[in-house]
N, C-alpha and C positions, 0 to 999 in steps of 0.2 A: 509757399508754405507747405503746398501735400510735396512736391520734391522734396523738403526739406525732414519733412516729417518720412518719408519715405529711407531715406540714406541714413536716419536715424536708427528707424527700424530695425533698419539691414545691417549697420553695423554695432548693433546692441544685439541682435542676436549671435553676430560673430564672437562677440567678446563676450558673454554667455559662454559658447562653446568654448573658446581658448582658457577661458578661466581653469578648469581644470590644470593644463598643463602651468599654467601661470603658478596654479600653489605648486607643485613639484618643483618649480624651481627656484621659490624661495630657500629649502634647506642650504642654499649651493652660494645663496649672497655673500653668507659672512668670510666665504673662500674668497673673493673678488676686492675685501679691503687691501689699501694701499699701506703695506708695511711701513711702521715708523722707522726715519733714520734714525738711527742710533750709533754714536761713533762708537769704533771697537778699541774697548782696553785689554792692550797684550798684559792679562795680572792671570799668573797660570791658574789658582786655586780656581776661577769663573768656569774653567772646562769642568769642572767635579761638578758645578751645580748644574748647566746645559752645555752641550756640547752640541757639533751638526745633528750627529745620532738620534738623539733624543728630539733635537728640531724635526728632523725627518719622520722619527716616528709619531708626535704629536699631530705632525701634517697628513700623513695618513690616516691617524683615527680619524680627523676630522672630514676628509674625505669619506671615511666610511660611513660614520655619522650620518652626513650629507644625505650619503645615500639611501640607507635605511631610512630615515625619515620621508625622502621623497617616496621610498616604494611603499611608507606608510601610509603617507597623504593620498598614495595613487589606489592603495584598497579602499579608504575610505572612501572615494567617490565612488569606485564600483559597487561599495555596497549600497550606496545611496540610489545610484540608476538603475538596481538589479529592481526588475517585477517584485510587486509583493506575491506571494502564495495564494492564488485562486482559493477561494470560499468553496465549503465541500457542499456539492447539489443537496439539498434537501427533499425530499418526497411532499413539495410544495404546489398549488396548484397553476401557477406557471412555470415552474420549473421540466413537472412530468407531468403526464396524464393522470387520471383517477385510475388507482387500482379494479379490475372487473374480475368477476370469478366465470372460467368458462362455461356455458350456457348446460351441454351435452360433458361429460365423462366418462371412458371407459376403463376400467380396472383389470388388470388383468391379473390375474393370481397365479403367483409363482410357487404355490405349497406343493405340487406334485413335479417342481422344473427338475429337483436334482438330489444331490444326498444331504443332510444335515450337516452346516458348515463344523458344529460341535460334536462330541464324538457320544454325549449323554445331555440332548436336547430336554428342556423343561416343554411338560405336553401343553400348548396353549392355540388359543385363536393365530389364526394365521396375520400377518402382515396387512390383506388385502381388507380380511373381518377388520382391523382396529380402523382402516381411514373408511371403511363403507360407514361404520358406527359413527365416525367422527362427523358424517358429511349427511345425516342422516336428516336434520332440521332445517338443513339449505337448502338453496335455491337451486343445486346444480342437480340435472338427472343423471343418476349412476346409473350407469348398468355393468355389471360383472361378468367374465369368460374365466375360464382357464386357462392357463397357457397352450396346453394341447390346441384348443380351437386356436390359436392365434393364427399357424399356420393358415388352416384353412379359411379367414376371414378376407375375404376380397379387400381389394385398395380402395375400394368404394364404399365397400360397409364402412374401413374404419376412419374414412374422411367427412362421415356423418356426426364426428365427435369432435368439438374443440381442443379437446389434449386428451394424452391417453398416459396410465399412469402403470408402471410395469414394478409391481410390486413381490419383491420376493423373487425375482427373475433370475434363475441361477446364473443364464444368459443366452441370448437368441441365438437363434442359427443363423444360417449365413442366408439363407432363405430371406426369413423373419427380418432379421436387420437391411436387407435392400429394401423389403416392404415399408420397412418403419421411415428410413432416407425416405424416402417419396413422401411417406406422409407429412413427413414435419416440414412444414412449406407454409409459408404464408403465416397467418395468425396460429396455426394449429402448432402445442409442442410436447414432446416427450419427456416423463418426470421416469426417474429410475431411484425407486426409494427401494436402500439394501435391507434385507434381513440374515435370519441363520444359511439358508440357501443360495444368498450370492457367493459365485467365484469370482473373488479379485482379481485374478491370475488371466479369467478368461477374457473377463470385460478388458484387461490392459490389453487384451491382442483385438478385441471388439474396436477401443480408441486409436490403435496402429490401421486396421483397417478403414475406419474413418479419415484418416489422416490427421487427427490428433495428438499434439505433444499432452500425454495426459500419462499416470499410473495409476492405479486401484488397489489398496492395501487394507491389511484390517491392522486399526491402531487401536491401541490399549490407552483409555483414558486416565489422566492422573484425580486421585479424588482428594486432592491436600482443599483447602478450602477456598473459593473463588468467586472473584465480585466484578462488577460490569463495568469494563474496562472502557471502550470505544465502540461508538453506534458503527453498526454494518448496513449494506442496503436493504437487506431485509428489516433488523430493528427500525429502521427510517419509515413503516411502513406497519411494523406490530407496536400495539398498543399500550404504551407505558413498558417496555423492551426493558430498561432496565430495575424496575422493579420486579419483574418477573422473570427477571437473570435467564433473560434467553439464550445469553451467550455461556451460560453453565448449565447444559440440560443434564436430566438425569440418566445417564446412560454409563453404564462401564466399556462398550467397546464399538468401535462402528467402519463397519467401509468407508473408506476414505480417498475422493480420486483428488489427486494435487496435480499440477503439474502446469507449463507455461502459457496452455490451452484453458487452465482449469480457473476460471475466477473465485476465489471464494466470496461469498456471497453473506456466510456466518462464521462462524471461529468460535471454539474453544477457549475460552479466555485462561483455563488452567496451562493447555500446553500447547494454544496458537491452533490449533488443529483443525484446517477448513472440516467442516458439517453441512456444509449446503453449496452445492459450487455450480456454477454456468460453465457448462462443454462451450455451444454459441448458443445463439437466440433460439434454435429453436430445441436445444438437450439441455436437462438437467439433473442434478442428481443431489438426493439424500442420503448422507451416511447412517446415522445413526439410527435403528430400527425400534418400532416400541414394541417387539417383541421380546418379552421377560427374560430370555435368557441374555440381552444386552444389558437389559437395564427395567425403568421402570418409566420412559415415554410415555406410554396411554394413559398413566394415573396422572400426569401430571397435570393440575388445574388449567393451564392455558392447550392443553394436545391439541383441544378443536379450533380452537385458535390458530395457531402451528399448522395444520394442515390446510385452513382455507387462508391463511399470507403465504404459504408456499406455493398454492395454486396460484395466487393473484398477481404475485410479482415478477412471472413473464410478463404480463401487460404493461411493467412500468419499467421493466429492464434499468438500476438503477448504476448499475455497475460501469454502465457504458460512457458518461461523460469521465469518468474517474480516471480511465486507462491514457488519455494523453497527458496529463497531470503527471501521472504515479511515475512515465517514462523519462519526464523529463530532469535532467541532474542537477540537486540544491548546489550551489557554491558556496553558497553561505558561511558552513562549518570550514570549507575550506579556508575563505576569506581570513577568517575569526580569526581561527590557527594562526594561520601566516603571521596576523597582525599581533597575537600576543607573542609568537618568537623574535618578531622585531624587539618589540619591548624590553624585553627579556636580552637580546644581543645588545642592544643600548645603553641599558643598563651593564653589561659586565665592559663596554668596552667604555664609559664615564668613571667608571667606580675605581680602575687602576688609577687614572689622571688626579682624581680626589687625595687616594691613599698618598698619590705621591708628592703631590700639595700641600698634604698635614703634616709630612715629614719635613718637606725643606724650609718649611713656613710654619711651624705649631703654632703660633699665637694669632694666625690669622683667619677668620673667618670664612670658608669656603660654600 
């Protein structure tokens, strides 16, 4: 009985597997019936209604027929065995870790790095003033530099800090940037949130020296009107995200680094426009500035919000299961395709046969 049950097994899973080709060759039976004899009458008008001609070309539709149907039957199974689509990671508590805010902060303010990116800047608090204010009733300890001191800060003072947030940074030297490489290692990372005195131009040759596929632009935001399209990793992680239309901040213009290095992390739901992008795990970067001559960022009800999920979501790095997904190619649409052009050739190559059916036959039913 187990032999038995055994050879069953085995050849039920075989026949399983064959069934596929078994339906594609069904369309191909009705070619394999045995033509009826039929004596031939030499009565010439019978060539006006069929001739070989017309035999031949009926034998070929149906041949084509045949076929198209088989290559029908054969997308269908492929749709049927293709993977469904992976479920997108949630900010769940098996999924990732709990978001943490880094313990120690250091700020560095970019207001004396360089010239004003506008040419009649509005006089206001610096870049570094609005997240020191922001960050003001948290748990995290700030402490604020200038940039000037940056240089001068050994690799050891600034590795007393969890992340270091380079605000307003026109852009480091060449100095400064081997410094920062060494620093961002291990749990510790660098945030680079732009204002009026970032140079895009310079940070794009900053990410060539990195070895980064990255650029750095300043895009003009569109203000037509805009609603919360699709959660990003970050919304995954801020608080009611789409009531507080995170993905439409108030900003008219912002730095912008895109590029094949560049995850974005937030978007622009008016014109798609990453706002918060992952360089790697340990660089990141804020376009958007809540200095007033952008926009109006700092007023905005969630800003203290917005700066401590920006802090937190290096620790949960949400981006990263996403990227072997996103690589991989749907067929899907292609399938689809194919299969309604079958349809569609089937249809025009049945409809002559019909037309010409109604004609030699009107009174008959086709």
């Amino acid at each position: 009985m187990k032999r038995r049950a055994f050879y069953f097994g085995f050849w039920g899973k075989g026949m399983l597997k064959l069934l596929p080709l078994l339906l594609t060759i069904l369309p191909w039976t009705p070619l394999f019936r045995r033509p009826r004899r039929v004596q031939r009458v030499l009565f010439a008008p019978f060539f006006l209604v069929a001739d070989r001609r017309a035999v031949r070309k009926r034998r070929l539709r149906e041949i084509a027929l045949a076929a198209l149907r088989s290559l029908a039957i054969a997308i269908l199974v492929l749709l049927w065995n293709l993977p469904t689509a992976a479920p997108t990671p949630t900010a769940s508590a098996e999924s990732a870790p709990a978001p943490r805010m880094p313990s120690r902060l250091l700020i560095v303010d970019g207001a004396d790095s360089g010239p004003d990116l506008y040419p009649t800047p509005i006089d206001a608090p610096s870049v570094a003033d609005y997240l020191a204010w922001a960050l003001d009733d948290s748990k995290i300890d700030v402490d604020r530099i200038d940039s000037a001191e940056l240089a001068s800060l050994s690799l050891a003072a600034l590795r007393r800090y969890d992340a270091l947030v380079l605000a307003d940074l026109s852009v480091p030297t060449a100095a400064e940037l081997e410094k920062l490489t060494e620093y961002a290692s291990n749990e510790r990372f660098v945030l680079a949130w732009s204002g009026p005195r970032t140079s895009p131009e310079r940070w794009t040759e900053v990410w060539k020296k990195m070895g980064l596929d990255a650029v750095s632009s300043l895009e003009e935001f569109n203000k037509a009107a805009k609603r919360f399209v699709s959660p990003s990793p970050l919304a995954q992680i801020f608080p009611d995200a789409s009531a507080a239309r995170l993905d439409a901040l108030p900003v008219d213009r912002a730095v912008v680094t895109s590029g094949a290095d560049a995850a974005p992390l937030l978007s622009d739901s008016g014109t798609g426009t990453p706002t918060f992008s992952r360089l790697n795990p340990h660089w990141y970067w804020f376009g958007p500035s809540p200095d007033p001559n952008d926009g109006a960022l700092a007023l905005a009800p969630y800003f203290i919000t917005l700066v401590e999920k920006v802090l937190e979501f290096p620790s949960v790095d949400l981006s990263a299961p996403q990227s072997s997904e996103d690589n991989a190619f749907d067929w899907r649409p292609v399938l689809w395709s194919a299969l309604a052009l079958i349809v569609f050739a089937e249809l025009a190559l049945a409809e002559p046969r019909r037309r010409k059916a109604q004609q030699v036959f009107p009174n008959r039913l086709v």
